[in-house]
Residue, then its C-alpha position, 0 to 999 in steps of 0.5 A: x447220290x447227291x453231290x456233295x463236297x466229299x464226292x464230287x470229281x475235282x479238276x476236270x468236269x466229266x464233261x470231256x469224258x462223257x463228250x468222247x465216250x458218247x462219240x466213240x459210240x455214236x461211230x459204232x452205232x453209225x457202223x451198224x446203222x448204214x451197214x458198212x460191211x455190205x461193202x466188203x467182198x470175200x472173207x472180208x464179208x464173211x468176218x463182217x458179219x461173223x465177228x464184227x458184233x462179238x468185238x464191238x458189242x462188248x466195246x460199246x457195253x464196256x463204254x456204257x459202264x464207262x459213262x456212269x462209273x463215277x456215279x456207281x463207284x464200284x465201276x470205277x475200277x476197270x477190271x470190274x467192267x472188264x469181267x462184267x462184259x465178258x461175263x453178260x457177253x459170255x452168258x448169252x453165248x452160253x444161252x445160244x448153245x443151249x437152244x434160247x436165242x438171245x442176240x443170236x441163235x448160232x452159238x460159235x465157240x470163237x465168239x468167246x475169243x471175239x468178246x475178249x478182242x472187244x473188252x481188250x480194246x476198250x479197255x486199252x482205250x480206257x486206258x491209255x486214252x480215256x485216263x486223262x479224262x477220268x475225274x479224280x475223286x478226293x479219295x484218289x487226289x490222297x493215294 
């Protein structure tokens, strides 16, 4: 959709927003990328490498929603995102316990538990941190 004076954000420019989202997930990438839980020992290990996916997969799709809710609108509101995550991350878990491995092959029912975790954060973080960068809309200036 074109911007249009009805539709374009006033105030500040999504830059901002977009500037912290893309480096929120540049951190998780990083994360994965040099592999920082080979360092930890013990049950530190352990939940690494368990959980450490199941919290921060559904946090970094969360944030992709984020990056692309002004332009598909129906995404703006953040319980949509919140269930949409939990839903995909919930059916893939479902698809392990059924015998197809997609993302995984072991289907752990605490994982559910660990997909909430991730969703509760982003959007604790979209919340409380990122709502002071979300570009008002006109239709939200007159609420």
């Amino acid at each position: 959709m074109a911007a249009t004076p009805e539709n374009r954000p006033v105030g500040m420019t999504t830059r901002g927003r977009t500037a912290v989202i893309a480096g929120v997930m540049l951190l998780i990438v990083l994360a994965y990328v040099f592999r920082l839980g080979t360092n930890a020992r013990g049950r530190l290990f352990v939940l690494y490498y368990s959980y450490f996916a199941d919290v921060t997969l559904p946090f970094y799709m969360y944030f992709l929603f984020c990056l692309v809710d002004t332009r598909v609108r129906f995404l703006l509101d953040w319980r949509l995102k919140a269930v949409l995550v939990f839903g995909v991350a919930s059916f893939v878990e479902v698809l392990q316990a059924l015998g197809v491995p997609l993302l995984g092959r072991t289907f752990d029912p605490l994982d559910f538990a660990m997909y909430a975790g991730g969703v509760l954060l982003a959007v604790l973080a979209d919340r409380l941190l990122l709502e002071r960068l979300r570009p008002r809309l006109p239709a939200q200036e007159q609420q």
